[in-house]
C-alpha positions as CSV (number, residue, x, y, z in Angstrom):
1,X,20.7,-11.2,-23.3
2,X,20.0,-14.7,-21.9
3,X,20.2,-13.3,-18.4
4,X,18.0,-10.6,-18.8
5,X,15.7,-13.4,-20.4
6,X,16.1,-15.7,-17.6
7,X,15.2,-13.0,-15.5
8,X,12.2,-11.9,-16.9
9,X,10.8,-15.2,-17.5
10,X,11.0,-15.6,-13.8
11,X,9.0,-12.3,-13.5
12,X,6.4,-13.7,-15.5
13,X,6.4,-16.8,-13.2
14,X,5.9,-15.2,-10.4
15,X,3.0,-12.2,-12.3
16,X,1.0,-15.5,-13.6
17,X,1.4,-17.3,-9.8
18,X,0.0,-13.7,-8.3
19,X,-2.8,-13.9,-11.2
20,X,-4.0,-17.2,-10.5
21,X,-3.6,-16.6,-6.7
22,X,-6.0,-13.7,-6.7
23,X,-8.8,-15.1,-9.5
24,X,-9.0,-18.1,-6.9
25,X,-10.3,-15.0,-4.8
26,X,-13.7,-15.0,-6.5
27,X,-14.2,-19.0,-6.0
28,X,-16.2,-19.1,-2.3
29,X,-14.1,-21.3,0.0
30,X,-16.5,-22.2,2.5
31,X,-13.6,-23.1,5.0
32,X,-13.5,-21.1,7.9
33,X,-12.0,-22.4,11.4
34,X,-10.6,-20.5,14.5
35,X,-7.1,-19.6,14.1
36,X,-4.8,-18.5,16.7
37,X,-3.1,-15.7,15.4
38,X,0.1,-16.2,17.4
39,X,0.4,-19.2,15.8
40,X,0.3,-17.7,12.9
41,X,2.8,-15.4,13.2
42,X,5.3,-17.9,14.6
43,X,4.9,-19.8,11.7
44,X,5.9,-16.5,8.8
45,X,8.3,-15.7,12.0
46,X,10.0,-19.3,11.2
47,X,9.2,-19.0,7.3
48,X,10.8,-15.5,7.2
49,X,13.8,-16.4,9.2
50,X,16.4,-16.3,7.0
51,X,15.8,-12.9,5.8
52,X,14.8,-11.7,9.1
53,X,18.7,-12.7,9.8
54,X,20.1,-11.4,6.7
55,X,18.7,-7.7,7.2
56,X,18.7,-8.3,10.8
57,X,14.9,-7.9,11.3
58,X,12.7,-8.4,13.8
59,X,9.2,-8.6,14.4
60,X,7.7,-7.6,17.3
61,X,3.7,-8.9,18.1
62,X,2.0,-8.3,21.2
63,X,-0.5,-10.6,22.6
64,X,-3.0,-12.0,19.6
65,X,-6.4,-13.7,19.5
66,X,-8.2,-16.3,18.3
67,X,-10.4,-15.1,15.2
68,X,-13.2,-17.3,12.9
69,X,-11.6,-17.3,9.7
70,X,-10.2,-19.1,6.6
71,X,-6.7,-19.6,7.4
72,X,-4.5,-19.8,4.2
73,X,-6.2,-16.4,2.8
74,X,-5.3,-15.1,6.4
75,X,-2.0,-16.2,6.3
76,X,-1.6,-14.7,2.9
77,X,-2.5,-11.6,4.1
78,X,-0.1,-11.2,6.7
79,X,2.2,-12.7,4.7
80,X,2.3,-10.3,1.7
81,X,2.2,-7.1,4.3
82,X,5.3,-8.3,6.0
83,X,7.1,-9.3,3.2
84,X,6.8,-5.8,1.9
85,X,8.1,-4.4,5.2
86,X,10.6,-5.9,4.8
87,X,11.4,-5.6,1.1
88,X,10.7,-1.7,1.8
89,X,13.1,-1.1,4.3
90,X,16.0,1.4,4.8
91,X,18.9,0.6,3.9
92,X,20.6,2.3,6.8
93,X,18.1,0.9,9.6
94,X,17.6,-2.8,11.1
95,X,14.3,-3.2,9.9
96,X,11.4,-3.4,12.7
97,X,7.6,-4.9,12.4
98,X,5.5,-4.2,14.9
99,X,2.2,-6.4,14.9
100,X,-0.7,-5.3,17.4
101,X,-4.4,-5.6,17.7
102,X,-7.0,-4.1,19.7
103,X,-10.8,-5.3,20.1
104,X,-13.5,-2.7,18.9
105,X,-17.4,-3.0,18.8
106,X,-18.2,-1.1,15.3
107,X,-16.4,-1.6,11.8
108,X,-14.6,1.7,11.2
109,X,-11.1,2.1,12.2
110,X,-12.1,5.1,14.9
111,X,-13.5,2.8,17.1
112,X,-13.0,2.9,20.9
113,X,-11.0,-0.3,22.0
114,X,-13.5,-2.7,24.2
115,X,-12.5,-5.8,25.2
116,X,-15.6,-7.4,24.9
117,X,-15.9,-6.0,21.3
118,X,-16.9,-8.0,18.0
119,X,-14.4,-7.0,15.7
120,X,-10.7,-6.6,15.9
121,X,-8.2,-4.1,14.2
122,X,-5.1,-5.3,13.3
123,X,-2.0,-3.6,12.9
124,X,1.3,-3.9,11.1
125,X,3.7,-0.9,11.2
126,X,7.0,-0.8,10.1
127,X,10.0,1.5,10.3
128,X,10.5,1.1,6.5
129,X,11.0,3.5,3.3
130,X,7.1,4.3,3.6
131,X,5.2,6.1,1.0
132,X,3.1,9.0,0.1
133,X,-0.5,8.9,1.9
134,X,-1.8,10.5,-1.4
135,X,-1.6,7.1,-2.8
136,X,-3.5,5.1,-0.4
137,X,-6.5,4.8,-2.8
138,X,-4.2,3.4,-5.2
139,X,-1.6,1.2,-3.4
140,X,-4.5,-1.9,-3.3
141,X,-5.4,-1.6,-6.8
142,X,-4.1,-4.6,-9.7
143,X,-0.7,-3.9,-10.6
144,X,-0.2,-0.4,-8.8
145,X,3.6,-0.2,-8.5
146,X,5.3,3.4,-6.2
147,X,8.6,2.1,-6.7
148,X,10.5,0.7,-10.2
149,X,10.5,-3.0,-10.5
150,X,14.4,-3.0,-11.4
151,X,14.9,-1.9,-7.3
152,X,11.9,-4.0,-5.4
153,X,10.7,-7.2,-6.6
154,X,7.0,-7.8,-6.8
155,X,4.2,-8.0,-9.3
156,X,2.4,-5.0,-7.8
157,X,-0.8,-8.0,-6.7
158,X,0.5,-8.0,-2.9
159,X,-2.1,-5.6,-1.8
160,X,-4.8,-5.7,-3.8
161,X,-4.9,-9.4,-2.6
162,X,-4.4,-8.7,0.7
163,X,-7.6,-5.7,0.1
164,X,-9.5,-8.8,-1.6
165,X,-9.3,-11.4,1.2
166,X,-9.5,-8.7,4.2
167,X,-13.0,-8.3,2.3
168,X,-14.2,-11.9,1.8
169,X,-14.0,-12.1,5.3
170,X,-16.2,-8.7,5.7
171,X,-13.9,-6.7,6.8
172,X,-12.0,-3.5,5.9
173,X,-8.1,-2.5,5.1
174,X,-6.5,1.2,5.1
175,X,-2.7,2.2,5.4
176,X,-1.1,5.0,6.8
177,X,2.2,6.7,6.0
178,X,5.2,8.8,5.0
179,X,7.6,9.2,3.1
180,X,10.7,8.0,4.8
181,X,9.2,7.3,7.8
182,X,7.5,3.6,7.6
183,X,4.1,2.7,7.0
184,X,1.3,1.2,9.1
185,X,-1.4,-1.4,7.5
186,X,-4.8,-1.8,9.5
187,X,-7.6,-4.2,8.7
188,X,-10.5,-5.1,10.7
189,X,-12.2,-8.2,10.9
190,X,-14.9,-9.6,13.1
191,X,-13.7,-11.9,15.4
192,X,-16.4,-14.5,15.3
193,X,-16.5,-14.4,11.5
194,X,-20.0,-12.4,11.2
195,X,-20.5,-12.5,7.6
């Protein structure tokens, strides 16, 4: 009994962390600076690395930008989609996260690529457990769960914080996927940080 109290109790922890991490959502921070995203990724590449090395992940990212942004709700963003890659991985298979972007001139996600373009869309596709695409609506909602919390961790706030922040910054967020086949999370943002 005490372990199953001691485990729920750090449930709640983490539920009330997720809580107040996404009602600090509604306060406008104002600060917005360029970030390098290849920085970025270095740094969750580092902060990841020890369970990057216990699944033997990797996490592959072509060549990133610069975009005008604020950085922490950026980072939180890729942060939460590539921790669920890898918490929804196969067992079977080394778990791989690609992370790409291309350069568009409109806000939609079928968008020619043009270099010169004012938004970006970024991608991050893993070879993971995946999910229904039925469920897309639902996947960024508060506490929308696909799996049971006794197999994956989680408060079910990744995504509809990741949705929330993708927004503050005017842009958009989808997913595609299959079951058993991975997933793939897009968002767009404008590069400049048009608002």
């Amino acid at each position: 009994y005490l372990g199953k109290i001691i485990y729920s109790t750090g449930r709640m922890r983490n539920l009330i962390v997720d809580i107040l991490n996404y009602s600090r959502l509604s306060v406008n921070d104002p600060f917005y600076e360029w970030v390098n995203l290849n920085e970025l990724v270095a740094e969750l590449k580092n902060d990841f690395d020890l369970i990057l090395a216990e699944k033997n992940a990797i996490i592959i990212s072509s060549d990133l930008i610069e975009v005008f942004c604020n950085k922490g709700q950026l980072r939180q963003v890729f942060q939460n989609l590539i921790s669920n890659a890898l918490k929804f991985s196969h067992e079977d298979r080394n778990p791989v996260i690609d992370i790409s972007l291309r350069k568009v001139n409109s806000k939609s996600f079928k968008a020619e690529s043009n270099l010169k373009g004012k938004f970006v869309i970024i991608s991050i596709k893993d070879n993971g457990i995946g999910f229904e695409e039925k469920y897309i609506d639902s996947i960024f909602s508060l506490f929308e769960r696909l799996h049971p919390k006794d197999k994956y961790e989680g408060s079910g706030l990744g995504l509809a914080i990741a949705k929330k922040i993708i927004e503050k910054h005017n842009g958009l967020i989808t997913a595609l996927s299959s079951n058993g086949e991975g997933a793939e999370f897009r968002f767009i943002l404008p590069v400049d940080g048009s608002f």
